[in-house]
C-alpha positions, 0 to 999 in steps of 0.5 A, spaced: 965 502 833 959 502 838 959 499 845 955 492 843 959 491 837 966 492 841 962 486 846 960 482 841 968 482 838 971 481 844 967 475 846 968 471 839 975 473 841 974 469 848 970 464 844 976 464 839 981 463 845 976 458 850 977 453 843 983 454 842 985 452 849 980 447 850 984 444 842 991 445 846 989 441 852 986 435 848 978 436 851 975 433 844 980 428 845 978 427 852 970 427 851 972 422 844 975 417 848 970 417 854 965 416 848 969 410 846 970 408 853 962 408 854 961 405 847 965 399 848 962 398 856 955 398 853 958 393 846 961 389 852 954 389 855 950 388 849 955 382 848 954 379 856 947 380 855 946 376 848 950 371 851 946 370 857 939 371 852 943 364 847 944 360 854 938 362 857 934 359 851 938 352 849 936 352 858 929 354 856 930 348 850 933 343 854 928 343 860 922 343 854 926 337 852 927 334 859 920 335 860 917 332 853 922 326 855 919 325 862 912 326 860 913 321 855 916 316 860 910 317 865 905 316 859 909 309 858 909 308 865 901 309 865 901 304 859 905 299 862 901 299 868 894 298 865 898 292 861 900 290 867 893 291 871 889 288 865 894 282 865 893 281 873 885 282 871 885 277 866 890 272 871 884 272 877 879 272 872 882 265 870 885 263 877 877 265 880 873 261 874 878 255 875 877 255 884 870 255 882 870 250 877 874 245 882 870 246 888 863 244 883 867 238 881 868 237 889 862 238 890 859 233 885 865 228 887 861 229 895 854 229 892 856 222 888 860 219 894 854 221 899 849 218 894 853 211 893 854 211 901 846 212 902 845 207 896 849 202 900 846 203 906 839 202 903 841 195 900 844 193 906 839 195 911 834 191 904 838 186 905 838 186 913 830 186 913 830 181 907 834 176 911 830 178 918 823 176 914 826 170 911 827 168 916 821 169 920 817 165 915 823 159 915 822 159 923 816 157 922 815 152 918 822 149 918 826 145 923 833 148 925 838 144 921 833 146 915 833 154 918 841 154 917 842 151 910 837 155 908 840 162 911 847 159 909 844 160 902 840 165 902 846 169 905 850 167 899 845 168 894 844 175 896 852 177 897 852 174 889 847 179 888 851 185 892 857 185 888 
């Protein structure tokens, strides 16, 4: 046997042994369970991490719900606000349209009452120069007992008159 054939033998020989030795002292049984160990690590990861990813999306759903709720609820509130600010409009269109209809009909009521004072004082001041000309004319030509008979007259026929 040649040299290279020797070494060639003498190494699948220390093969041979360096398997056995590593077989004797449970090295793939060793690397086996490191392999186990190491799988179930990344299982349980796995498992951590499908549990985070379930909650973080029925988070992510129950906030979508709570921010669909809560527009809803600010859209309610809009609405009900500009119910109330129609209402409110409304309310002071009336209440306006009222006033202005008070003060017209106080207005007139002054307007009559000042035209009924001016009318009065018109009459009496007629019946004053009426009753100043009457008796100038009576003076003259009437004596004074005459004078006062016929003022007495006058006067009731015109305070008949009046009222």
């Amino acid at each position: 046997m040649d040299a290279t054939s020797l070494a060639t033998v003498w190494a699948t020989v220390a093969l041979l042994i360096f398997i056995g030795i590593c077989i004797y002292v449970k090295v793939p049984a060793v690397i086996s369970k490191s392999l186990d160990q190491r799988a179930d690590k990344i299982r349980s990861e796995l498992d951590e991490a499908r549990k985070l990813r379930e909650e973080a999306q029925s988070l992510l759903a129950e906030y979508q719900k709570k921010r669909k709720a809560a527009e809803q609820e600010a859209a309610d509130i809009v609405e009900a606000a500009k119910r109330e600010a129609a209402v409110l409009a409304e309310e002071a269109h009336k209440k306006t349209e009222e006033y202005v209809t008070r003060r017209t009909a106080l207005a007139e009521q002054k307007i009559g009452q000042a035209e009924r004072e001016a009318i009065n004082e018109v009459r009496a001041s007629a019946v004053d120069l009426a009753v100043e000309a009457a008796r100038k004319v009576l003076a003259g030509r009437v004596d004074a007992k005459a004078d006062g008979d016929l003022f007495k007259a006058s006067l009731a026929e015109v305070k008949a008159k009046l009222n």
